[in-house]
N, C-alpha and C positions, 0 to 999 in steps of 0.2 A: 932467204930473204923475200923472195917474190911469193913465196904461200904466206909467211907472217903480213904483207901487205896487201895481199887477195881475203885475207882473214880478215883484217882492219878495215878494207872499207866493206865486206859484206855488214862486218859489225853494226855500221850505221847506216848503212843500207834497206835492212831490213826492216827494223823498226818504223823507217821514213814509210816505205809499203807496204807496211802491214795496217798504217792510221787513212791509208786514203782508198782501204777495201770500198766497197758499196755494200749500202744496207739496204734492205726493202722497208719502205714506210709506205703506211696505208691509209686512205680517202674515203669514207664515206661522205655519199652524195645523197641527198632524200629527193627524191624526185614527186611533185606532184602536178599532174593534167590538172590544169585551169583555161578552160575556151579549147583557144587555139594555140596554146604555151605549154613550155612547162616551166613552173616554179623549182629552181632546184637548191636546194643548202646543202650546204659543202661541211664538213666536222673533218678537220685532220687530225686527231686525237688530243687538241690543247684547250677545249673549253674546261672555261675553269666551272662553270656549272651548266645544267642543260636549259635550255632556252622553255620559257616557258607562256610564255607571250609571244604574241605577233610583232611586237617592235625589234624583242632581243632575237628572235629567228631572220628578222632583215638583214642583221647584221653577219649575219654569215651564209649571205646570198654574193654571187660573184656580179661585180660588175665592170665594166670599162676603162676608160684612163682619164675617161670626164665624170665618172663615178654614176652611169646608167646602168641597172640593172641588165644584163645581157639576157636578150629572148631565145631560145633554144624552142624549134617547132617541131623536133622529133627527139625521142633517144638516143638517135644515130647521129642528130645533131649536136649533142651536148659528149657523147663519147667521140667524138673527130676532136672538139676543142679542147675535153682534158689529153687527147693524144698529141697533139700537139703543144701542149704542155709539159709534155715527156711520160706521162702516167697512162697506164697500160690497164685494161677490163681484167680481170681478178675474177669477179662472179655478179651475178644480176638475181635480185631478191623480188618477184613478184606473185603477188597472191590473185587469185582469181576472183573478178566482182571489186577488188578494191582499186582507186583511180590516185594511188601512188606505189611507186617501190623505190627498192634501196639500189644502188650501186655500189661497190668494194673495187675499189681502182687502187696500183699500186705503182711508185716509183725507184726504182733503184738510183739513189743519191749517196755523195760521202759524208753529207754532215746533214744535221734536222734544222738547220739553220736556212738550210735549200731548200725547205720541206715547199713551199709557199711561193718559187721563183715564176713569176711571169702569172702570176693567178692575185688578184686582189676583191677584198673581199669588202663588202659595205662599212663593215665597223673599222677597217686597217686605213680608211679615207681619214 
């Protein structure tokens, strides 16, 4: 009796922990030196087209909780804040002579619905 009810509850046991695995989901970031800044847009993989103007690229610039654009004065500045976001360096894309690169940051989350927690983006105002 006690293996048939060690059976019963692995039964639904399992299933429960198998839905709240972690996935890895990934960030690109476009970094570009302007002045003393850098401008950075953020693509978590859900644009529904690619931005192609300078209005639709604001829109997925990170800003604040009063909806300012947040200034990042180095690379090492803007990789502390998505770390503290939970999102971890992945790999860094820069060409020589050019005055942007890419970032590929990733988070281990249970659902893509988290994809986005604690990072808000100009257009999500």
């Amino acid at each position: 009796m006690k293996k048939n009810l060690f059976l019963l509850i692995l039964l639904f046991c399992v299933p429960i922990l198998l839905m709240a695995q972690e996935k890895k989901y990934y960030c690109e970031a476009r970094c570009y030196f302007r002045g003393l800044s850098y401008m950075v847009y953020l693509d978590f993989g859900d644009l529904k087209e690619t931005p192609s103007i300078f209005e639709s690229y604001n829109k997925i610039r990170p800003v604040d909780e009063q909806g300012k654009y947040i200034i990042y004065t180095s690379a090492g500045n803007f990789l502390n804040w998505m770390a503290d976001k939970g999102w971890n360096l992945d790999f860094k894309v820069f060409e020589p002579g050019e005055v942007e690169y890419t970032v590929y940051t990733f988070s281990k989350i249970t659902s893509r619905s988290k994809i986005k927690e604690g990072i808000i983006l100009k257009g999500d105002k």
